[in-house]
KOLGULUM-897251 format. One record per residue (C-alpha): x, y, z. Coordinates in steps of 0.2 Angstrom, whole numbers. Layout:
! KOLGULUM-897251
NODE      u      v      w
NODE      X      Y      Z
...
END
This chain:
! KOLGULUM-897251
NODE      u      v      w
NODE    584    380    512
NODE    570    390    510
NODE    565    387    528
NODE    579    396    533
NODE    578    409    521
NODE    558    415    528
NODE    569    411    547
NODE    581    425    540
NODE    568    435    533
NODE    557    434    550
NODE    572    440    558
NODE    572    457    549
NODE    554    459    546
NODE    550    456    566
NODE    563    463    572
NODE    561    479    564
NODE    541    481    569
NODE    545    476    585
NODE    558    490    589
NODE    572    478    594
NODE    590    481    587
NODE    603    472    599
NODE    603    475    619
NODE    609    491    627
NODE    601    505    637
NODE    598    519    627
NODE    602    536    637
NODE    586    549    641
NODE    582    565    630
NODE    568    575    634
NODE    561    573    615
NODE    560    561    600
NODE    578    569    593
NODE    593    557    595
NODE    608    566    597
NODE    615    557    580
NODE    602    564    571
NODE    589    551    571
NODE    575    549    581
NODE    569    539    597
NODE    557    537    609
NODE    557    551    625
NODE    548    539    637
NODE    556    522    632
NODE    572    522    642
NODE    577    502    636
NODE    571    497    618
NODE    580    484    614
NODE    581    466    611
NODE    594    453    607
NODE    594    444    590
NODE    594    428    602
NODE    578    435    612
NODE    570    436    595
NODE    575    420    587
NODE    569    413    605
NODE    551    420    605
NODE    550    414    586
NODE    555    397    588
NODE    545    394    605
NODE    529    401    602
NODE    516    395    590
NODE    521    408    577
NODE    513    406    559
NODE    522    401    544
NODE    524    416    533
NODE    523    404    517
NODE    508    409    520
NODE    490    398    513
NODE    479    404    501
NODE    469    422    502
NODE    454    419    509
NODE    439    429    501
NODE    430    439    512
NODE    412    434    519
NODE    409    452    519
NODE    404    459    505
NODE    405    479    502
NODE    398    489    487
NODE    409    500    481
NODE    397    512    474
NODE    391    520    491
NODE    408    524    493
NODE    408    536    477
NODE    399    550    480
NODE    404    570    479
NODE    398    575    496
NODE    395    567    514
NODE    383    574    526
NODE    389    562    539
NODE    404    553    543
NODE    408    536    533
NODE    421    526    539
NODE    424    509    528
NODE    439    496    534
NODE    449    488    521
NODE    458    480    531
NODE    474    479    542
NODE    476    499    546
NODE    470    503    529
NODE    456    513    533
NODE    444    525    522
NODE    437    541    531
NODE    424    553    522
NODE    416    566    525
NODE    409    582    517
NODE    419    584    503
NODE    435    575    508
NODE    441    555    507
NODE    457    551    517
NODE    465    535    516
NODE    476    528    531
NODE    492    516    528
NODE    487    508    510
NODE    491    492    509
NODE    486    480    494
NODE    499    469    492
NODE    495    451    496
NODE    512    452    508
NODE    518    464    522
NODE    536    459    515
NODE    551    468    503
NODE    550    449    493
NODE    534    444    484
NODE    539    423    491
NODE    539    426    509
NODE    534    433    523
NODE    518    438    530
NODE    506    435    517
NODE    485    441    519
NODE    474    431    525
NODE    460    438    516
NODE    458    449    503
NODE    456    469    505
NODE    438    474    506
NODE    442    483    490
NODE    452    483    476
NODE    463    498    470
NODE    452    499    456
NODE    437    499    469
NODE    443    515    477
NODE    436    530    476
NODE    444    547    470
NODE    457    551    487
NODE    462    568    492
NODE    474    563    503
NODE    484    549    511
NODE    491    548    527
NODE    507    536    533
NODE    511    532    551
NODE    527    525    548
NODE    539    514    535
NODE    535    495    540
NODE    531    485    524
NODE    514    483    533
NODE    512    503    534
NODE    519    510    519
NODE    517    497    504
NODE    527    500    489
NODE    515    491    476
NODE    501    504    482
NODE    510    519    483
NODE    517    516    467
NODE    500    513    459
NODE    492    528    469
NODE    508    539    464
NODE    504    559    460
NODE    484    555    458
NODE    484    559    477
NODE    494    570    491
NODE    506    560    504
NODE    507    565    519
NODE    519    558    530
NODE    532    559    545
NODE    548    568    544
NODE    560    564    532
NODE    550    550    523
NODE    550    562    506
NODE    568    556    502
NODE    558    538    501
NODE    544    544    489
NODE    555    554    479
NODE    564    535    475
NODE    544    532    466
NODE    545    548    456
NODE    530    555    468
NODE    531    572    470
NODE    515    575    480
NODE    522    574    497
NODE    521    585    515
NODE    530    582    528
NODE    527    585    546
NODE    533    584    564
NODE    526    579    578
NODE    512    590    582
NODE    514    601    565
NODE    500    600    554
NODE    494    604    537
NODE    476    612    533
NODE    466    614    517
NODE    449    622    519
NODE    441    613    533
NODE    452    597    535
NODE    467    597    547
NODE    480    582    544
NODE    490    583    562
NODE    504    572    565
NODE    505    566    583
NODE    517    557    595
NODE    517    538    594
NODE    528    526    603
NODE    533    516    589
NODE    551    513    580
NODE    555    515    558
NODE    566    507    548
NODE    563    498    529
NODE    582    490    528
NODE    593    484    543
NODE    603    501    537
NODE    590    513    542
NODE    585    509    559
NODE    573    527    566
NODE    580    538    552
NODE    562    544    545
NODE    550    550    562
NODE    535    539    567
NODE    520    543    573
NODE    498    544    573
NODE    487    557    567
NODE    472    568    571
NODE    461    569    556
NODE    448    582    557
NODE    436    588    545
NODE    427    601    548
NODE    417    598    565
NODE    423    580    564
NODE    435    575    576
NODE    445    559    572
NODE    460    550    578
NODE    472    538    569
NODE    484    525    579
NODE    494    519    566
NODE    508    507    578
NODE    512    510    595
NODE    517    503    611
NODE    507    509    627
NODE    515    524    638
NODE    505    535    651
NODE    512    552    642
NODE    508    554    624
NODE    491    549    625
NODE    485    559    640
NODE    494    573    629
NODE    486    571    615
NODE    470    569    622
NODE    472    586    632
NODE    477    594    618
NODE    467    589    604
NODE    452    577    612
NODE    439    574    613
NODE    437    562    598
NODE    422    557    589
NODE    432    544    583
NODE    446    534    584
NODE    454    521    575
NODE    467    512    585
NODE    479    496    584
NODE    473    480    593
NODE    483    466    586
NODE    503    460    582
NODE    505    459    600
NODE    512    441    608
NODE    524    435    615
NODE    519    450    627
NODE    539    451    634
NODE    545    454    615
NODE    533    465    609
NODE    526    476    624
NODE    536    492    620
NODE    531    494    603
NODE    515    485    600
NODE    498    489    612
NODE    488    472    617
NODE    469    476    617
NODE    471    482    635
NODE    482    495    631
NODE    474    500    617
NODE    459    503    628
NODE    468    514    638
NODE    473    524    623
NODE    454    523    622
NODE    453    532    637
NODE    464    542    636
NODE    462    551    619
NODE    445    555    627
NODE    437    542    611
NODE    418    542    611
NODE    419    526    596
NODE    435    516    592
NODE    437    506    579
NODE    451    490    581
NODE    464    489    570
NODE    479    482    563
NODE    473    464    568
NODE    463    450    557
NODE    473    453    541
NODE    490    446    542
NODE    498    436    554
NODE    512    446    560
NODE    515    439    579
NODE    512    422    588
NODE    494    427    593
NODE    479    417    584
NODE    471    428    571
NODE    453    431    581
NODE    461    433    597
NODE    464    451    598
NODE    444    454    595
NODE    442    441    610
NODE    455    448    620
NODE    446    469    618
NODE    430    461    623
NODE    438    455    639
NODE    447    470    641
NODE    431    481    640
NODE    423    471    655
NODE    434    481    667
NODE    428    495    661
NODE    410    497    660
NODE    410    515    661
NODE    421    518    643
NODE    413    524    629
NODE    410    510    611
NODE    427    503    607
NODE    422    490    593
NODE    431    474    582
NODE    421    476    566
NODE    423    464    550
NODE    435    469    538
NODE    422    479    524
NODE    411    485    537
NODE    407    503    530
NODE    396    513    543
NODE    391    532    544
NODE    393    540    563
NODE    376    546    566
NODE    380    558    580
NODE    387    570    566
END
């Protein structure tokens, strides 16, 4: 019985990071707004997969068992004291793990898609559970100035951590997630658009085009606005993925616009059975493109090595970027660092 209950709940957690919602061909509009007030995705004409195609790739492929085994503790250890000072004179940028990524510099520490929970799940007995534990603990964390969402997967935006985070920090979010936080009692919230951004001083919190999909029940499928984020703080120049599938538009855009980047942090893992997750989740190969194309001069992998969320072994997408770098010899750094790795980009 319980078997089927974590089937049931895979059916609802995967389906909803994957994008697919039953099969049909969803008409073009020339932006992300969907003439029934959602939104969608302008350069993904077919989206969608069947229940049936799901169950399939679940039951076929060598998919982990979301009881999950223990936490493992990681072999990295990180001192949370360097992380605690007042100023930065260079860049440090310190993984937690998954896409939960801590970003100072000068006088401002941003925090990317917290998530401390020990599952990416809206139960506490199922689904994705961590393999190992976040490089630090909320305690651990220093005093944040701001937090940034890409979108509302359990994997993303974590209830647990928002909850214990609340109004000691500023939320800033795609549009119309603040109807979520206000749910939390947490008032510190700015919303954005695609390609609106908010300033204070000299940081610039940008939100950016994605090709990714939202939902947090089966009732709210693309209802809150997805998407990645340029980070900039003062001449520092950064770049956050979030979750996205691969297309030859939006990161050509956004490198034209907004690139070059110093730095980029960008999603390598959640990415077989290829067929099922193509459109909403990049392999390593695309995420080198997005590389490329954001004009990057040092990525960072992520979203990878923390919970098992597709049918791909854990290591494999830091074997598969490896491979994919080898057709391009001429790309600048793209790296798949430990989880805890904390380093400073010296070029600043």
């Amino acid at each position: 019985m319980m078997k089927l209950l974590v089937l049931l709940l895979g059916v609802f957690l995967t389906v909803s990071c994957s994008g697919e919602q039953g099969k049909h061909t969803v008409k073009y509009y020339p932006d992300h707004y969907a003439p029934d007030g959602r939104f969608r995705n302008p350069y993904l004409e077919e989206s969608e997969k069947s229940l049936i195609e799901f169950m399939w790739a679940r039951t076929t492929t060598d998919w982990a068992d979301w009881f999950g085994n223990e936490t493992r503790v990681l072999p990295l250890e990180l001192d949370p004291e360097i992380l605690k000072a007042d100023y930065y004179e260079k860049p440090r940028i310190t993984w937690i793990g998954h896409s939960t990524v801590l970003i100072q510099y000068k006088d401002k520490t941003i925090l990317t898609d917290p998530i401390f929970s020990d599952r990416a799940s809206p139960v506490s007995f199922a689904g994705p559970k961590r393999m190992f534990e976040p490089a630090l603990s909320l305690s651990e964390l220093p005093k944040i100035d701001y937090v940034i969402i890409s979108h509302s997967h359990y994997d993303h935006l974590d209830a647990d951590t928002v909850e214990a985070l609340a109004n000691d920090t500023v939320w800033v979010v795609p549009l119309k997630m603040k109807a979520w936080f206000d749910g939390y009692d947490v008032s510190q919230v700015i919303e954005l658009d695609w390609w609106q951004a908010h300033t204070d001083g000299d940081l610039t919190l940008r939100l950016t085009p994605s090709q990714h999909w939202s939902n947090r029940t089966p009732w709210d499928k693309n209802e809150v606005l997805w998407g990645s984020w340029q980070i900039k703080i003062d001449d520092f120049n950064s770049w956050f993925g979030g979750d996205t599938g691969y297309n030859p538009h939006q990161f050509k855009e956004i490198g034209s616009k907004l690139g070059p980047f110093d730095f980029a942090m960008i999603p390598i893992g959640a990415y077989e059975p290829r067929w099922f997750m193509k459109n909403m989740h990049v392999n390593p190969k695309d995420a080198v493109e997005i590389h490329r194309d954001i004009k990057s001069e040092l990525s960072m992998g992520v979203h990878w090595n923390t919970f098992q969320l597709t049918a791909e072994q854990i290591d494999e997408p830091k074997l598969d970027l490896a491979e994919a770098l080898k057709k391009y010899p001429d790309a600048a750094e793209f790296r798949a660092v430990p989880i805890g790795s904390s380093f400073q980009i010296s070029e600043k």
